[in-house]
C-alpha positions in Angstrom: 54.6 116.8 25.3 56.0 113.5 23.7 55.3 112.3 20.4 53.9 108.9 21.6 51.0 111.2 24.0 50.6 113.5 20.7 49.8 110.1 18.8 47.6 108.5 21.2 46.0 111.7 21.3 45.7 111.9 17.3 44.5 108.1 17.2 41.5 109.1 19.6 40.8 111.9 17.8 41.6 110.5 13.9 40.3 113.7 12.1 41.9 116.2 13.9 45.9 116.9 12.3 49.1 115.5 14.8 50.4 119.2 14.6 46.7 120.7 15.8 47.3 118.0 18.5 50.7 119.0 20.0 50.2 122.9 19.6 47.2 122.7 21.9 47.9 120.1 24.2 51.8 122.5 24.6 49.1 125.9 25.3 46.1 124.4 27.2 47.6 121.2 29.2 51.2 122.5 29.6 50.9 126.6 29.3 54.1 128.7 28.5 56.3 125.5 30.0 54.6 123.2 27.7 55.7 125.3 24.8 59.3 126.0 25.7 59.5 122.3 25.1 59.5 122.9 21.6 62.3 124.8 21.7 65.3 121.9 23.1 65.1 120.4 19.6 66.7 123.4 18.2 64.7 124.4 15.6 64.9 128.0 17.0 68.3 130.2 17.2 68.0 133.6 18.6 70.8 136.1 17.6 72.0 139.4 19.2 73.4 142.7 17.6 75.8 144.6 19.9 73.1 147.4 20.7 71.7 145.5 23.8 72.9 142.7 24.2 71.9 141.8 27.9 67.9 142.2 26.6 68.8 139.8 24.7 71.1 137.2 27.1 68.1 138.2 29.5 65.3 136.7 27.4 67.4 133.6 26.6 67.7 133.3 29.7 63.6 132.8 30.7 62.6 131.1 27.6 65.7 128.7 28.4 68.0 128.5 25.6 71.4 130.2 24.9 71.9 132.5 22.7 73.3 131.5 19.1 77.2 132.7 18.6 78.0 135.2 16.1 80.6 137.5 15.1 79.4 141.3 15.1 82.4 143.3 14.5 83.4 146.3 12.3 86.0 146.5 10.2 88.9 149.5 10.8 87.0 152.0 8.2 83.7 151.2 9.5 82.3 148.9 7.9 80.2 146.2 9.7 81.1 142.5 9.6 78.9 139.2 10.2 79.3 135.6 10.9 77.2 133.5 12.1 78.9 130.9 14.1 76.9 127.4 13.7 74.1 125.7 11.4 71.1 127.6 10.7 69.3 125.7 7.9 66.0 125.3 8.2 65.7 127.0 11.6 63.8 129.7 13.4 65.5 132.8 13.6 64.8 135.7 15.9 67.5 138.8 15.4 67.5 141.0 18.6 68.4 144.6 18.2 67.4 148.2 19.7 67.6 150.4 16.9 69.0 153.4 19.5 71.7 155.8 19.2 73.9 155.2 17.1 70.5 154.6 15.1 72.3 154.2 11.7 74.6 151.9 12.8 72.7 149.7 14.7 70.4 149.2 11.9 73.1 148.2 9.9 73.9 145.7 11.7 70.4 144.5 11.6 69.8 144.6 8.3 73.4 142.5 7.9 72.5 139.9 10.3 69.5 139.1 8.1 71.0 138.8 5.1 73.1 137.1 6.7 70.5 134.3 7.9 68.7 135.0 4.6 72.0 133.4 2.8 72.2 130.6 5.7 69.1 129.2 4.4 67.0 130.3 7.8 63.5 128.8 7.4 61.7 131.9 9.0 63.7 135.3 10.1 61.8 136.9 12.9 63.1 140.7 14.1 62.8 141.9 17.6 62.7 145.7 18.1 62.7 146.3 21.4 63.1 149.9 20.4 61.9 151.1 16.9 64.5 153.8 15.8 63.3 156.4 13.5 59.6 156.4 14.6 59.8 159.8 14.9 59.8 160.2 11.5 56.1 159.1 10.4 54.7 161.7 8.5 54.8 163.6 6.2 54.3 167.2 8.2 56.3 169.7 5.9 57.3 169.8 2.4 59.8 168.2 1.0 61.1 165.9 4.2 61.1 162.3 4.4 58.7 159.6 5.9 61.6 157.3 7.3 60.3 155.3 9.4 58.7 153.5 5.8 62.1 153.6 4.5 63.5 151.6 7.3 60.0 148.9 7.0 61.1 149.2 3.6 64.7 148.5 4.0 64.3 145.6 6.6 61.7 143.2 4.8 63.9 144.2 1.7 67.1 142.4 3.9 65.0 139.3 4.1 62.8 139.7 7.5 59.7 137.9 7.5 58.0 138.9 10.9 58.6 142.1 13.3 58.0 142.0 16.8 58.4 145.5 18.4 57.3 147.4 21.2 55.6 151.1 22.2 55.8 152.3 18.8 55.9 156.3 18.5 52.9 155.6 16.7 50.4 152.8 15.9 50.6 153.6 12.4 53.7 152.3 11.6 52.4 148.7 11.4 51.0 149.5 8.6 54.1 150.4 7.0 54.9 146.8 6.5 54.0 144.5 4.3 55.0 141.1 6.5 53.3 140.2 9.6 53.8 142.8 12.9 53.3 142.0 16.3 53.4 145.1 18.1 53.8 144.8 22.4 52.7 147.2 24.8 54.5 147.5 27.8 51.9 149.2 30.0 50.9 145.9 31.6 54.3 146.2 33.6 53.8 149.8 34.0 50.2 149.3 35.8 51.7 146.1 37.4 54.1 147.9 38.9 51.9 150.8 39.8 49.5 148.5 41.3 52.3 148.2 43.6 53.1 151.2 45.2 50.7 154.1 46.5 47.6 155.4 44.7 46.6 157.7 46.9 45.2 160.7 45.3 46.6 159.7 41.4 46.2 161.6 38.3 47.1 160.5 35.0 48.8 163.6 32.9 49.5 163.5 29.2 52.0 165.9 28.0 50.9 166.3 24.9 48.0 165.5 22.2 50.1 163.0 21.1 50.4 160.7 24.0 46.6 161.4 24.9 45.6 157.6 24.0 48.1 156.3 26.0 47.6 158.3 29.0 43.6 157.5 28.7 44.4 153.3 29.0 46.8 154.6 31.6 43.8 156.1 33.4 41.0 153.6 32.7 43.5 151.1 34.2 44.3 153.1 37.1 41.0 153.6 37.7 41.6 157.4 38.2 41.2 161.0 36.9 42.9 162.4 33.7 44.4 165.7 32.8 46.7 166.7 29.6 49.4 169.1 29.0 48.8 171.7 26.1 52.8 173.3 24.4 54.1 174.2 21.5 57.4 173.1 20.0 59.8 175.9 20.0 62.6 173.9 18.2 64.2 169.6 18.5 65.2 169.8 21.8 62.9 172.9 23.7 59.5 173.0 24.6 57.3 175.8 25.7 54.1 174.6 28.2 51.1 176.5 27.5 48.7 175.4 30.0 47.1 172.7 32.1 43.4 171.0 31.5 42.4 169.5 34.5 42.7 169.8 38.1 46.0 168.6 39.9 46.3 170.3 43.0 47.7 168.3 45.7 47.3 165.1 43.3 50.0 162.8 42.8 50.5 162.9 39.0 52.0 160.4 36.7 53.0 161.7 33.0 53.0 159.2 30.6 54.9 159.1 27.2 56.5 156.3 24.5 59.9 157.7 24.2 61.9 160.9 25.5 65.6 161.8 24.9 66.1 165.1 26.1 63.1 165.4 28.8 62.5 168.5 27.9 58.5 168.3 27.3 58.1 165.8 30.5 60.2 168.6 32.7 58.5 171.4 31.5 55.3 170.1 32.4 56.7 168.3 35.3 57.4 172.0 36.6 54.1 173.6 35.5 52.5 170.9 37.3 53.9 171.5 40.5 53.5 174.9 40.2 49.7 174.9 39.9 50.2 172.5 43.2 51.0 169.3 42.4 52.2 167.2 45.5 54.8 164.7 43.4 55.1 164.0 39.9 56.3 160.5 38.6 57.0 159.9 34.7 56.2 156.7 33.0 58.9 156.1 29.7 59.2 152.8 27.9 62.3 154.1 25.8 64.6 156.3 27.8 67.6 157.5 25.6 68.3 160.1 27.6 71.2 162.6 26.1 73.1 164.6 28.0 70.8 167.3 28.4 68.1 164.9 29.4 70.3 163.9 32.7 70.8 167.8 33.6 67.0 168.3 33.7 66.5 165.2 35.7 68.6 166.1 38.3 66.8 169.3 38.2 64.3 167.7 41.2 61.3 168.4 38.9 60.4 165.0 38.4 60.4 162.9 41.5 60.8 159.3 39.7 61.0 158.4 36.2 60.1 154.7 35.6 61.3 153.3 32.3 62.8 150.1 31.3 65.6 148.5 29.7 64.4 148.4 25.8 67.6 150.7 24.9 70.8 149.7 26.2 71.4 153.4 26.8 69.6 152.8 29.5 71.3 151.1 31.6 73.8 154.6 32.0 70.9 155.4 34.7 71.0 152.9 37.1 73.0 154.6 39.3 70.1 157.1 39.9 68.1 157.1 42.8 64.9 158.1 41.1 64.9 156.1 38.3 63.4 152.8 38.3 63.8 150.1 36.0 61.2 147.6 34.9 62.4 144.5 33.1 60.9 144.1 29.6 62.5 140.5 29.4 59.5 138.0 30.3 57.1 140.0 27.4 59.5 140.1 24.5 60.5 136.3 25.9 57.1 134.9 26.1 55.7 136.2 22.9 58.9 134.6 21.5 57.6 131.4 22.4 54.1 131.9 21.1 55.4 133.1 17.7 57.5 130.1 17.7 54.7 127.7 18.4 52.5 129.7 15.7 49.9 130.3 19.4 48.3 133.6 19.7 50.2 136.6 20.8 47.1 138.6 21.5 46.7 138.7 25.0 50.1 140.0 25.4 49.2 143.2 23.4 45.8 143.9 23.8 45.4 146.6 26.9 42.1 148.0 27.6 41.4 151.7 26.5 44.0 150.6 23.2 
């Protein structure tokens, strides 16, 4: 869209303001291409930590731009160091980083990078979470333990973030931690997309705990097929012990769905309870895979047939080797809702899934 179509545009319709005129004439006459357009006049910069750093090339890549230069280093005692490497006045900043393991570290050199921009005079400082570290920690469930994942809401808009854009939070309730706007991404779409794909035949949705019922249910309702759930207990961090199944899975193809997992331990218990009340296969849908050391024992224990996650963490990528793990691309979702932020369009219809 050029400025001399924006003004005719304007001049036809006199009442209605130029920047009404070029926002909708970039969503409803040129789509997501129309509003890339805005960003060639490089009003936005988009910045990497060093916790994932192909996400991020990966997103410059389809929204079209490259991604800004900085220096993320640490100094010989620890100690993290930032430079940003060009002009940011006045300019839209998004600050990629997967707050994974090392968790404390990474945010670090989050919350760095936005002072950082904060001190560079950055018009509007936009974090991307692909992964939101410390959700975990939501609640106050015993006495005297922390509710961290407000400290770190805390601690980020305290840096000097103005807008958070994060994906498959442990739970929903987090956004109201913040007090700055949160756009919060679910990346079921590519899940049932990819679904879609492959066979159906004879599908169950499992959830493997109470927790992850929600999820599982949109999983379902999408699916268009039955539902079952997982009842345990929590015998300590990294154990589990399965209690029973509700629902019929014999000789079902069952799919357990979940946010997050690091040590698989809940999804292989129940992936072996479920095949031992006669499950024919059992897939595992994860957005956030930070699988430990443990975690890659019990997968190749052959309890879980295929565990489909994508690349939010960059401890991810350590499974790609793997013949049963498949990887979805969360690139295009976190890139396109990039360019509606950018453009002040509606990000809505990239996080609303039915049964949410």
């Amino acid at each position: 869209m050029t400025s001399w179509q924006c003004k005719v545009i304007s001049k036809i319709y006199k009442k209605i303001p130029h920047n009404l005129i070029v926002l909708f004439c970039e969503k409803h006459l040129f789509g997501l291409e129309g509003m890339k357009m805005s960003f060639h006049d490089g009003s936005i910069k988009i910045f990497s930590g060093n916790s994932n750093r192909l996400l991020a090339e990966q997103i410059c890549s389809f929204i079209g731009v490259e991604l800004c230069k900085a220096d993320v280093d640490s100094f010989p005692d620890g100690e993290t160091m930032v430079t940003i490497k060009e002009s940011i006045r006045g300019s839209d900043i998004f600050i990629i980083q997967s707050c994974n393991y090392p968790a404390n570290h990474n945010y670090m050199e989050l919350m760095i990078m936005i002072d950082a921009a904060r001190r560079a005079s950055a018009d509007r400082i936009t974090v991307v979470l692909p992964f939101f570290g410390y959700a975990r920690q939501d609640r106050k469930d015993r006495p005297r333990v922390p509710v961290t994942a407000k400290l770190i809401a805390n601690l980020l808009v305290s840096a000097g973030a103005n807008r958070i854009l994060t994906m498959d939070l442990h739970a929903q309730q987090i956004v109201g931690f913040f007090d700055i706007p949160v756009d919060h991404l679910f990346a079921s779409k590519l899940f049932i997309s990819h679904l879609n794909k492959t066979s159906r035949d004879n599908l169950i949705v499992c959830s493997p705990d109470l927790g992850a019922m929600k999820m599982a249910a949109a999983y379902a309702d999408a699916l268009r097929c039955d539902l079952s759930i997982v009842a345990k207990r929590r015998v300590n961090g990294g154990n589990v012990q399965i209690l029973t199944v509700i629902g019929e899975v014999s000789g079902k193809n069952v799919l357990l769905t979940d946010d997050m997992t690091v040590t698989l331990g809940t999804l292989n218990e129940a992936a072996k309870l479920l095949k031992a009340k006669g499950a024919h296969s059992v897939r595992v849908a994860v957005t956030h895979c930070l699988l430990a050391e443990k975690g890659c024992e019990r997968l190749s224990e052959g309890n879980i047939d295929e565990l489909i996650t994508t690349n939010s963490t960059g401890l991810s990528y350590n499974l790609k080797n793997r013949k049963n793990v498949t990887f979805l691309n969360v690139n295009e979702l976190l890139g396109e809702a990039i360019i509606r932020i950018h453009n002040n369009a509606s990000v809505t219809d990239l996080f609303e899934i039915k049964g949410f």
